[in-house]
N, CA, C and O atoms as a MOPAC input file, in Angstrom:
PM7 MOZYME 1SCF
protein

 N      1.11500 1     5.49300 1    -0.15000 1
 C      0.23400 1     5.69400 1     0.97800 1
 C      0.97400 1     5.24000 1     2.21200 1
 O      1.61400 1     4.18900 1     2.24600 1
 N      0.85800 1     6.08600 1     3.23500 1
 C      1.41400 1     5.89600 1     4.41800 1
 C      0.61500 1     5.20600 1     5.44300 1
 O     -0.54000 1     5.58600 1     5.63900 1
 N      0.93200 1     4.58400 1     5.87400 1
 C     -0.93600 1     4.12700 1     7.26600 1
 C      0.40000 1     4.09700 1     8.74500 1
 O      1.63000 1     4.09500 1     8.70800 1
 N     -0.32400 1     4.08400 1     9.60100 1
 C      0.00200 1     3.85600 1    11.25500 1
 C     -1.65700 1     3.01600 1    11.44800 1
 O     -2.77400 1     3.51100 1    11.29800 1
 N     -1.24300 1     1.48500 1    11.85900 1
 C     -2.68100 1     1.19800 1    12.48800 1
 C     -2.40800 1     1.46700 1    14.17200 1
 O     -1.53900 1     2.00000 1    14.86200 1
 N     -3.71600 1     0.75300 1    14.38000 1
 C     -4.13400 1     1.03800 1    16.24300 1
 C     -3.01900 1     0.10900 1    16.71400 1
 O     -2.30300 1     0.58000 1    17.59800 1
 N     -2.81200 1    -0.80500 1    16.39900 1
 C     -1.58400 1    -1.63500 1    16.84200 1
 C     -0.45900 1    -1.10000 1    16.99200 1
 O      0.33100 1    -1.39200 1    17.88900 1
 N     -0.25000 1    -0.09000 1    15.94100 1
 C      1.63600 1     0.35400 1    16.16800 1
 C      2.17200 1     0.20100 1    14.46300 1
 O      3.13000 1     0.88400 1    14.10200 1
 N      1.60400 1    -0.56900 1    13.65400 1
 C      2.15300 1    -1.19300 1    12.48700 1
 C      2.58200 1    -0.09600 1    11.41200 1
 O      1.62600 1     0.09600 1    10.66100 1
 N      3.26300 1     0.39400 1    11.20100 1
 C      3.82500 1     1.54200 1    10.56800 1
 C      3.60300 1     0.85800 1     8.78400 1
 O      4.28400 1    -0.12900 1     8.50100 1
 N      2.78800 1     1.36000 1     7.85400 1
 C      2.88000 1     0.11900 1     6.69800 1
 C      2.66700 1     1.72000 1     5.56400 1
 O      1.98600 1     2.74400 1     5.61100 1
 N      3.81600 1     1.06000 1     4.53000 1
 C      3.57700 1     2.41300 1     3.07900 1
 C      3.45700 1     1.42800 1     2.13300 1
 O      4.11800 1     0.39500 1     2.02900 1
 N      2.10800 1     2.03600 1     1.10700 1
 C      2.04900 1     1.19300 1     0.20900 1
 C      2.47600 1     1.69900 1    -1.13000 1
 O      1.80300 1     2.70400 1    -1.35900 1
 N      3.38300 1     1.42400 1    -2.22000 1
 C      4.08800 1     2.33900 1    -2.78300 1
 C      3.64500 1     1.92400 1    -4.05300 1
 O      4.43900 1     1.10900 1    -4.52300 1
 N      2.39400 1     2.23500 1    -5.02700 1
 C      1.90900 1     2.29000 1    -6.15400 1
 C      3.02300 1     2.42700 1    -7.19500 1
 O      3.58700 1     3.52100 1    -7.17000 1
 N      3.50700 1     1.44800 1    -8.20700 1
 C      4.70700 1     1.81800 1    -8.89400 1
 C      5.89000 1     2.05100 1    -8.37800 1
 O      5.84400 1     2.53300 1    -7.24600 1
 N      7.02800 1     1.86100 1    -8.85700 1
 C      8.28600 1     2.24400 1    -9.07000 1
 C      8.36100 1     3.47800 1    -9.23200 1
 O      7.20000 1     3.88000 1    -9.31000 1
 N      9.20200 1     4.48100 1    -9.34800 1
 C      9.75100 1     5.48100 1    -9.21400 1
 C      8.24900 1     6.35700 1   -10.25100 1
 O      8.38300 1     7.14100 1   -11.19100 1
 N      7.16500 1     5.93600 1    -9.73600 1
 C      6.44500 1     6.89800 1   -10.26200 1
 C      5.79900 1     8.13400 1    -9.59900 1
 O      4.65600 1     8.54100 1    -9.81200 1
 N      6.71800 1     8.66800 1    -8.76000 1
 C      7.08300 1    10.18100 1    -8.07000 1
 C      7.15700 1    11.35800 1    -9.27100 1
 O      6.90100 1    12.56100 1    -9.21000 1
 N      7.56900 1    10.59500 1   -10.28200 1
 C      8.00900 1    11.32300 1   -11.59800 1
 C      6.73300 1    11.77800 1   -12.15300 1
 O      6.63100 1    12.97000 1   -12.44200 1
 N      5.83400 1    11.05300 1   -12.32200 1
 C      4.25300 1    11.42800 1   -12.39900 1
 C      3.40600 1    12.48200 1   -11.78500 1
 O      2.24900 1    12.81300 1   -12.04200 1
 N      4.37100 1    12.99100 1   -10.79300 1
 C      3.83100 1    14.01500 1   -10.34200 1
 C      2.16000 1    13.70100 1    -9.69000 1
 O      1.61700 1    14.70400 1    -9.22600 1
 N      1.54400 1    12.70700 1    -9.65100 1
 C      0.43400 1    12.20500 1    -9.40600 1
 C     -0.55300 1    12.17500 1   -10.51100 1
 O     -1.74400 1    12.21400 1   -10.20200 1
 N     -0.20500 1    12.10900 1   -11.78600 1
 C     -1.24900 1    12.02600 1   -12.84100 1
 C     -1.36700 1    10.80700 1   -12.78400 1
 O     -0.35700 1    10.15400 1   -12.51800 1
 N     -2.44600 1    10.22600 1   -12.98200 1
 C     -3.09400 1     9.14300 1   -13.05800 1
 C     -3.36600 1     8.27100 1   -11.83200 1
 O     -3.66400 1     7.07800 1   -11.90000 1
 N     -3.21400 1     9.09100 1   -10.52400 1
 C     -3.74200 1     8.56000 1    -9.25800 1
 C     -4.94800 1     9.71600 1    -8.78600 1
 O     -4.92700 1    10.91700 1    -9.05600 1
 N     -5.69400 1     9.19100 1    -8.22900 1
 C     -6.46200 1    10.04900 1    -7.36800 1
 C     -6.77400 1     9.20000 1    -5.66400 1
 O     -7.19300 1     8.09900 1    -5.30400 1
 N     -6.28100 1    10.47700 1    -4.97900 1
 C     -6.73300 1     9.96300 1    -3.45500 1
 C     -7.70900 1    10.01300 1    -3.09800 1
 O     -8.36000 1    10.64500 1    -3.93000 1
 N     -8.41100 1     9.66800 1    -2.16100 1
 C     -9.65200 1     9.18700 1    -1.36700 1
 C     -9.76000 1    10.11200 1    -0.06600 1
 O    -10.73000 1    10.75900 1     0.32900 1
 N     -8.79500 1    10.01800 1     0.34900 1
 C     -8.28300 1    10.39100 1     1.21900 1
 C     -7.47300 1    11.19300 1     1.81600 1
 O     -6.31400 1    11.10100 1     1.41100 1
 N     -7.72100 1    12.21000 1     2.91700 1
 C     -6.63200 1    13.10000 1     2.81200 1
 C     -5.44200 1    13.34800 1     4.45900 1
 O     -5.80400 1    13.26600 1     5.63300 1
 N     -4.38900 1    13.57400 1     4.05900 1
 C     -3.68700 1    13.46700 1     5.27500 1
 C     -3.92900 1    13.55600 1     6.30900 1
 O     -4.30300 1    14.67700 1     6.65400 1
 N     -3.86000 1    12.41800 1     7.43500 1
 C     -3.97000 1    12.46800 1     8.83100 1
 C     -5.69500 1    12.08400 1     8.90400 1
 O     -6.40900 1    12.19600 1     9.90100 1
 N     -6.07400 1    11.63900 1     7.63300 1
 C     -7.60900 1    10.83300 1     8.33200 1
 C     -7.86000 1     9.36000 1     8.37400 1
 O     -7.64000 1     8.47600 1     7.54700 1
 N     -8.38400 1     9.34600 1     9.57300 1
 C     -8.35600 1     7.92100 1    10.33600 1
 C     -9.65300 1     7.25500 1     9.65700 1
 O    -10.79700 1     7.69100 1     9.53400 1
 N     -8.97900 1     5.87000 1     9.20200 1
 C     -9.76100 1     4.99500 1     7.95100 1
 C     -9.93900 1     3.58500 1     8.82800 1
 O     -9.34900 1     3.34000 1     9.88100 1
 N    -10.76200 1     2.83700 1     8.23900 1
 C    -11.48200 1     1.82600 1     8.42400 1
 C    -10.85000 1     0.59200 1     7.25500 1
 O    -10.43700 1     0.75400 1     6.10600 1
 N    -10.97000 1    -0.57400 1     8.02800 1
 C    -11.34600 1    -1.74400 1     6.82300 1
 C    -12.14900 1    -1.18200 1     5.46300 1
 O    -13.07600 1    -0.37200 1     5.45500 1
 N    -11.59000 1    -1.77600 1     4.43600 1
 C    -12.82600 1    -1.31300 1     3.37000 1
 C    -12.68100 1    -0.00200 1     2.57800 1
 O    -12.76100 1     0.18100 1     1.36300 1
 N    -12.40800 1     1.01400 1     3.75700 1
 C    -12.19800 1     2.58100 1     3.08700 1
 C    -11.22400 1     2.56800 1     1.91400 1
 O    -10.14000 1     1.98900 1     1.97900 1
 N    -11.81500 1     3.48400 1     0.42700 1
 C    -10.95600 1     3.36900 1    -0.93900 1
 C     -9.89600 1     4.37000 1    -0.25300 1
 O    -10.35300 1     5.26000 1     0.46400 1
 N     -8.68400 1     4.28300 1    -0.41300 1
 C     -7.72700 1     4.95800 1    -0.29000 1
 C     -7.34300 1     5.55400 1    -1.54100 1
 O     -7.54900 1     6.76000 1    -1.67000 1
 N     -6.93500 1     5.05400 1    -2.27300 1
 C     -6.55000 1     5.08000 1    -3.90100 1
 C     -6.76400 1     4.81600 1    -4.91200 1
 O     -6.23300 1     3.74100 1    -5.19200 1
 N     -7.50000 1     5.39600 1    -5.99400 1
 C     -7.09100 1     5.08300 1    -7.33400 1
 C     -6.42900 1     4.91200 1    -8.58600 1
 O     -6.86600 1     5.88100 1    -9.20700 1
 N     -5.93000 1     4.52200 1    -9.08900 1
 C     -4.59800 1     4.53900 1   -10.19300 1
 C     -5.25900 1     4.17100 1   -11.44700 1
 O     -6.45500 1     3.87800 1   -11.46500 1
 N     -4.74100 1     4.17300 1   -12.19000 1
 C     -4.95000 1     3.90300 1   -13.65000 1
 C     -3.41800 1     2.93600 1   -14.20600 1
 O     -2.44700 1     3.06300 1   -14.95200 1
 N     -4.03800 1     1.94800 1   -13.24500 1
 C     -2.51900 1     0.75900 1   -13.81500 1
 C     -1.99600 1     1.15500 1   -15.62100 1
 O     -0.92200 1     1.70400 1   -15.86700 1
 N     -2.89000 1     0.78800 1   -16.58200 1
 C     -2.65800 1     0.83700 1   -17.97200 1
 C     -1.88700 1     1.68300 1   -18.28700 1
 O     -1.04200 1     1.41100 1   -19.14000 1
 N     -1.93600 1     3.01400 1   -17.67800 1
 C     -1.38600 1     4.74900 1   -18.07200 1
 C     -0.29100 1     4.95300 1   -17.46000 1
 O      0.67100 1     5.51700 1   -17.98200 1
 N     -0.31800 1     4.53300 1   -16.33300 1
 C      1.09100 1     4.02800 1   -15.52000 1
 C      2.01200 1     3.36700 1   -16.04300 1
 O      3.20000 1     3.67500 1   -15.94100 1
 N      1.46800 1     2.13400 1   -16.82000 1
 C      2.81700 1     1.41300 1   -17.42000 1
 C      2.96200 1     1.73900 1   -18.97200 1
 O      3.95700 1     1.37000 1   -19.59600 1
 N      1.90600 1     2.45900 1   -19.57100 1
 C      1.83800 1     2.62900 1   -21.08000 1
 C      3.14400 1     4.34400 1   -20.62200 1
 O      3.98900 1     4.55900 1   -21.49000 1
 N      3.15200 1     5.18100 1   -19.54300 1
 C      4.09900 1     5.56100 1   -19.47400 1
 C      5.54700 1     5.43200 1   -18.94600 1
 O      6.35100 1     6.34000 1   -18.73300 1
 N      5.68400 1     4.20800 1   -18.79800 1
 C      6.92800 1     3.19000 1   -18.58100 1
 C      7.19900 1     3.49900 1   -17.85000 1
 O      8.16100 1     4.26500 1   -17.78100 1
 N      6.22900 1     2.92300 1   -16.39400 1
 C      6.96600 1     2.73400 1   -15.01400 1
 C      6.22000 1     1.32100 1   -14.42400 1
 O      5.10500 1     0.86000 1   -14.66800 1
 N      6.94000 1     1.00000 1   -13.84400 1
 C      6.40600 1    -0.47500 1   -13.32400 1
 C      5.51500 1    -0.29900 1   -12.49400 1
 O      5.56500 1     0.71300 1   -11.79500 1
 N      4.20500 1    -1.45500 1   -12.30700 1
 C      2.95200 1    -1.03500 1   -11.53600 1
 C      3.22600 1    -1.81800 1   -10.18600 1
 O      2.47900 1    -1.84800 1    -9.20700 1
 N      4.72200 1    -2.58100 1   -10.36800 1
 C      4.45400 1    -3.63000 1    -8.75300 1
 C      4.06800 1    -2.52400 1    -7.92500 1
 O      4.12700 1    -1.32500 1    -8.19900 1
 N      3.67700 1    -3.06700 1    -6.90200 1
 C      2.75400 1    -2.45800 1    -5.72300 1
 C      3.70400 1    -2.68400 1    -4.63600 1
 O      3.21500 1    -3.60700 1    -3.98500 1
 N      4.90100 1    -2.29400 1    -4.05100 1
 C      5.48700 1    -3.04300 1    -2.41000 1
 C      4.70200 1    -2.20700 1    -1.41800 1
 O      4.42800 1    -1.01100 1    -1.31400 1
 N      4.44600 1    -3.33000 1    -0.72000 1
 C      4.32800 1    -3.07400 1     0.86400 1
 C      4.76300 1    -3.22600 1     1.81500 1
 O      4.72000 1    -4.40400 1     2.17100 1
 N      5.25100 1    -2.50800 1     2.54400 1
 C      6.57300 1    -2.27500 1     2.93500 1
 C      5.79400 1    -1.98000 1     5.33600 1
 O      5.26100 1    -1.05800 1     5.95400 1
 N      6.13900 1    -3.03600 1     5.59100 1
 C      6.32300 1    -2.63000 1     7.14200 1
 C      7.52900 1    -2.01000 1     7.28200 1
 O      8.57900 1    -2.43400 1     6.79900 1
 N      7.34200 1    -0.49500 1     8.27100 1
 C      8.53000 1     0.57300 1     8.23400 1
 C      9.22300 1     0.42900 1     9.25200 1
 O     10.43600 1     0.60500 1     9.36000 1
 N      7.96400 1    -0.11900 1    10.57000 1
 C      8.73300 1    -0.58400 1    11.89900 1
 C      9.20500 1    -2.43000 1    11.95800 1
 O      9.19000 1    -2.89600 1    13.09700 1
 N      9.46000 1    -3.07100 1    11.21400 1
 C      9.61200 1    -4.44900 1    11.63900 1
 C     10.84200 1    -4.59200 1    12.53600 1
 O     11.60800 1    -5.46900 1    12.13700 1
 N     11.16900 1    -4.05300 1    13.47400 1
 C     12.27100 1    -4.26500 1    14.81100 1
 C     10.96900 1    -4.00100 1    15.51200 1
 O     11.04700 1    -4.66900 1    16.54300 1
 N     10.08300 1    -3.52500 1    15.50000 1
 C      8.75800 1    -3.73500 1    16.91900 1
 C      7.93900 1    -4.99800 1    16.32700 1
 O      6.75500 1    -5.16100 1    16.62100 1
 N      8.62600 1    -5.86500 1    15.49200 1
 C      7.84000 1    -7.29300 1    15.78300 1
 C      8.53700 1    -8.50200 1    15.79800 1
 O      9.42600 1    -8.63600 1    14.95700 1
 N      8.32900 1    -9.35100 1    16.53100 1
 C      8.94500 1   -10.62500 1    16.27100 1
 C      9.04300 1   -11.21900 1    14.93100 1
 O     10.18800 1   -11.43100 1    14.53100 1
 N      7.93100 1   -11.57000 1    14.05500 1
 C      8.18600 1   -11.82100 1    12.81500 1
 C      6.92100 1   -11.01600 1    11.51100 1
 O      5.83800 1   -10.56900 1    11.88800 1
 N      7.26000 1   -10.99400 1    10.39400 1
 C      6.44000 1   -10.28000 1    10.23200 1
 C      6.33600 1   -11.55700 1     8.66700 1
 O      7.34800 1   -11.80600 1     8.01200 1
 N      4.97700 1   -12.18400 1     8.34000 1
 C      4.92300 1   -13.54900 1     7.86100 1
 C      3.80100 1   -12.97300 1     6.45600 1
 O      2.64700 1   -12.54800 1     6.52100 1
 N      4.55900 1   -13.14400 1     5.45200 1
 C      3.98300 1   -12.49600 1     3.96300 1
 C      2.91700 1   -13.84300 1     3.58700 1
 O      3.34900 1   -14.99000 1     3.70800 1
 N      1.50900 1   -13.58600 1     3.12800 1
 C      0.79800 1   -14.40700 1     2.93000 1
 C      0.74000 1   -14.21500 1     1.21700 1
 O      0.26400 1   -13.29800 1     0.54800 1
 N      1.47300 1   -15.55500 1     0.78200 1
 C      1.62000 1   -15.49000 1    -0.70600 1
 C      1.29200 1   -16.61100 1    -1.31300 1
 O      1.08800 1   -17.65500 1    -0.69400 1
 N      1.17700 1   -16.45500 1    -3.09600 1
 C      0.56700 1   -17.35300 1    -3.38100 1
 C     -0.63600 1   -17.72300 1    -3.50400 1
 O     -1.03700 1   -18.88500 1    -3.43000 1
 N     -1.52600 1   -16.38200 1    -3.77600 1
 C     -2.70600 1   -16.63000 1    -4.36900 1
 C     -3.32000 1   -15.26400 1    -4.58200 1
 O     -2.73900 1   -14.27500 1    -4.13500 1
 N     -4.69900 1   -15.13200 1    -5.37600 1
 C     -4.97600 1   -14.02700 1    -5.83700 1
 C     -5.83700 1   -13.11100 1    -4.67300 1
 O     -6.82400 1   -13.51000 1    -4.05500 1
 N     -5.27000 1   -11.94600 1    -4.56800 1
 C     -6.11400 1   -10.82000 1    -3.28100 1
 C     -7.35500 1   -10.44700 1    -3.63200 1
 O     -7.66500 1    -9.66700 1    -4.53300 1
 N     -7.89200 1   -10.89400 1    -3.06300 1
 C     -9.24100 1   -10.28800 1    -3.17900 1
 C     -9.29200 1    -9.14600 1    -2.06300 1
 O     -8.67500 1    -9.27000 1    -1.00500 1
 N    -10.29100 1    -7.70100 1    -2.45400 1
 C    -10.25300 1    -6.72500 1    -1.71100 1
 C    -10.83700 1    -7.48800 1     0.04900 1
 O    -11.74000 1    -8.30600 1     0.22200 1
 N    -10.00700 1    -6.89600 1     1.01900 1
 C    -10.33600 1    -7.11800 1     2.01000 1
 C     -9.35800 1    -8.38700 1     2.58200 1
 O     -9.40200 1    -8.67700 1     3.77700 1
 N     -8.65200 1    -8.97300 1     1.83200 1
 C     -7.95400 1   -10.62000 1     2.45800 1
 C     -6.90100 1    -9.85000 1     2.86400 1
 O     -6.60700 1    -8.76700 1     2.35800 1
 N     -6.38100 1   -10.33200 1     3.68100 1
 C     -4.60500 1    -9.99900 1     3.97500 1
 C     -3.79500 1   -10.70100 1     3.67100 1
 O     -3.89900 1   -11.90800 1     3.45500 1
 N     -2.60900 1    -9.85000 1     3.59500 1
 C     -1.29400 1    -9.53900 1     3.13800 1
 C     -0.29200 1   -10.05700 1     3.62900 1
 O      0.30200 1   -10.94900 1     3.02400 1
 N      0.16000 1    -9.55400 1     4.97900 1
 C      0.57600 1   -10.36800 1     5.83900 1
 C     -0.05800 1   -10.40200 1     7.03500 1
 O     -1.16000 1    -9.89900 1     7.25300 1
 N      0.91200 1   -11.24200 1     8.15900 1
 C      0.47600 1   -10.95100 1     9.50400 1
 C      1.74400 1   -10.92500 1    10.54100 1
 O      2.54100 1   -11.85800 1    10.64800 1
 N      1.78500 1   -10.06300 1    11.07000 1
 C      2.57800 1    -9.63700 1    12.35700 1
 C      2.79700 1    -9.90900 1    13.36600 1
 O      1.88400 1    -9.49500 1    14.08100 1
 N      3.56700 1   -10.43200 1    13.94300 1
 C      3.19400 1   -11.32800 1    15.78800 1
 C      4.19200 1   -10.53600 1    16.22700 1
 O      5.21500 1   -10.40800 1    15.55500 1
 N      4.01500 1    -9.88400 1    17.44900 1
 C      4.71800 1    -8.66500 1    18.47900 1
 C      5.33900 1    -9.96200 1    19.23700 1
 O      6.06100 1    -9.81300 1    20.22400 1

């Protein structure tokens, strides 16, 4: 998943490892290109289990695409995400 927020923050969230190979079986989108989402809005579904029972890794990276448009960009780690907490945070 690709996002641009209102800020500028260029962020892809990349479900699995090289699971491009999947051709998209076992994801379904929410969402469709170029629509402008909210806090909260489901973007994605996956089927972690089917994903790795077909041997690809489920890490999740999230990846800021522009970090030269921020001063630092500060990973909040070390504990479990609950939907809605953040990830990191960004200072311009």
């Amino acid at each position: 998943i690709s996002l641009a927020s209102d800020k500028g923050a260029e962020v892809l969230i990349h479900v699995g490892l090289d699971t491009v190979m999947l051709k998209g079986e076992h994801y379904t989108a929410h969402v469709e290109n170029g629509a402008v989402v909210k806090k909260g809005d489901l973007l994605l579904e996956f089927d972690m289990a089917a994903i790795a029972e077909a041997g690809y890794d489920t890490i999740t990276p999230v990846v800021i695409c522009n970090t030269d448009d921020y001063k630092e960009v500060v990973r909040l780690t070390g504990k479990t995400v609950e939907p809605g907490n953040p990830v990191m945070e960004l200072e311009k």
